[in-house]
C-alpha positions in Angstrom: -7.5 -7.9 -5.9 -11.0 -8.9 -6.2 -11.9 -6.4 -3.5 -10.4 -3.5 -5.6 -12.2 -4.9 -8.9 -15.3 -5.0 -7.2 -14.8 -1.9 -5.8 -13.7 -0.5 -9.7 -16.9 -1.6 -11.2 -19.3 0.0 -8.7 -17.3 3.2 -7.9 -15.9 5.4 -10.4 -13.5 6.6 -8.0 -11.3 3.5 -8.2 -12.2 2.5 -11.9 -8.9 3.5 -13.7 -6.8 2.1 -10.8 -9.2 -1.5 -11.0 -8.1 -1.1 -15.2 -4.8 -0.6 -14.6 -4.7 -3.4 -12.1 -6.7 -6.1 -14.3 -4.5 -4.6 -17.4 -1.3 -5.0 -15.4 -2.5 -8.8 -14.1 -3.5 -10.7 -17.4 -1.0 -9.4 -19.5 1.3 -10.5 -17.0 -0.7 -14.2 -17.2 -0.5 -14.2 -20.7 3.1 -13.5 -21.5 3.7 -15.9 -19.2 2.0 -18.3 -20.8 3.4 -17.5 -24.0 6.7 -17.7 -22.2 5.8 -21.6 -20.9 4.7 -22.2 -24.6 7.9 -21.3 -26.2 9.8 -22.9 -23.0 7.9 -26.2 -22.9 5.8 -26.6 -26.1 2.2 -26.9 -26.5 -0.2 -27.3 -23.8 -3.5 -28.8 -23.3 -5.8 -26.9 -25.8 -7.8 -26.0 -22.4 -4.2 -24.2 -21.4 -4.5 -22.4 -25.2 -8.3 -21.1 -23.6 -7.1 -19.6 -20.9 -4.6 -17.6 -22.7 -7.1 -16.4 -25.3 -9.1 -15.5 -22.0 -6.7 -13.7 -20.3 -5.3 -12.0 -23.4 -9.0 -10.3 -24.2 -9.8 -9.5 -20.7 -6.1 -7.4 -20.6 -7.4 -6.3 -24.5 -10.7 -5.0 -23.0 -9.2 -3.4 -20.0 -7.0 -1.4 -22.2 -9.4 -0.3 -24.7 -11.6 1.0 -22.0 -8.4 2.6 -20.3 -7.9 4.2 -23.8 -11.8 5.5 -24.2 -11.5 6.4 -20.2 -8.8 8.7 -21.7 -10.4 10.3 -24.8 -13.6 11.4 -22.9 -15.0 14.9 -22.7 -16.7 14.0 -19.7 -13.3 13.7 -17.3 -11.7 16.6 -19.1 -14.6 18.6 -17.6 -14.4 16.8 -14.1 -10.8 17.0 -13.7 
């Protein structure tokens, strides 16, 4: 995975796949951390971090899937 992220960031080729991929990745960490909250009860507050980490990086990776999507530039290309 961190080949095809590195690969993402310095060649557009594979950007929306890395996107999806890093999308697809943290939102799976954070629901399941949600999941382990509601399961288990609180966590450290370090734990709490990590989920407000992982929730903004899948946050980010779908706003920039979403202005991927809305520019003029790929419509041309495509």
């Amino acid at each position: 995975m961190a080949i095809l992220f590195c690969l993402g960031a310095s060649n557009t080729r594979y950007t929306r796949t890395s996107l999806i991929t890093l999308f697809t990745f943290m939102s799976g960490l954070a629901v399941g951390r949600v999941v382990s909250i509601v399961a288990d009860g609180w966590p450290h507050p370090l734990l709490i971090a990590v989920l407000v980490v992982e929730a903004s990086y899948a946050g980010a990776a779908a706003y920039l899937l979403r202005v991927e999507d809305s520019s003029p530039q790929l419509r041309e290309t495509a």
